[in-house]
C-alpha positions, 0 to 999 in steps of 0.5 A: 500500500503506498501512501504519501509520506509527507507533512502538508502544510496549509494557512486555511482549514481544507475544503471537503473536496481538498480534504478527500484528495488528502485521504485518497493521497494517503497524506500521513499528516496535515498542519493549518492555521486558521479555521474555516467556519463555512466550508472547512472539512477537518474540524468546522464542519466536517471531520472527513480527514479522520474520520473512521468510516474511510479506509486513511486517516491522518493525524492533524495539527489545528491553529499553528498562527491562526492569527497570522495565517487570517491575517495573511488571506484577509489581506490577500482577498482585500489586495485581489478586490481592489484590482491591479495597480499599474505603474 
């Protein structure tokens, strides 16, 4: 059985589609910061990375800079709504 032998590290809480593609990888463990309340898959909404019905589970690190990582996409999505600026 193969799986993927590697740490993921991610600022934002995977999505249910993201977090299937986790499980279908076999990622052996996943690390983000901030959560996602409205469509997050690990902890907020869903539990599909850990969950026991599925045939891999991982283990999950949860909140490493929250702040920082909300910060980060916060400022991101505001840069990306004003549009580019040209020089």
């Amino acid at each position: 059985m193969w799986r993927v032998e590697a740490t993921l590290y991610v600022t934002h809480e995977p999505c249910p589609m993201c977090a299937g593609a986790l499980v279908n990888a076999r990622v052996k463990r996943l690390v983000y910061g901030c959560p996602n309340p409205k469509a997050g898959a690990v902890t907020s909404l869903y539990s599909i990375v850990t969950d026991t019905r599925l045939n891999h589970r991982m283990e999950v690190t949860a909140g490493v800079l929250a702040h920082d990582c909300a910060a980060l996409l916060t400022q991101f999505f505001a840069e990306l709504r004003r549009g580019p600026t040209y020089q």
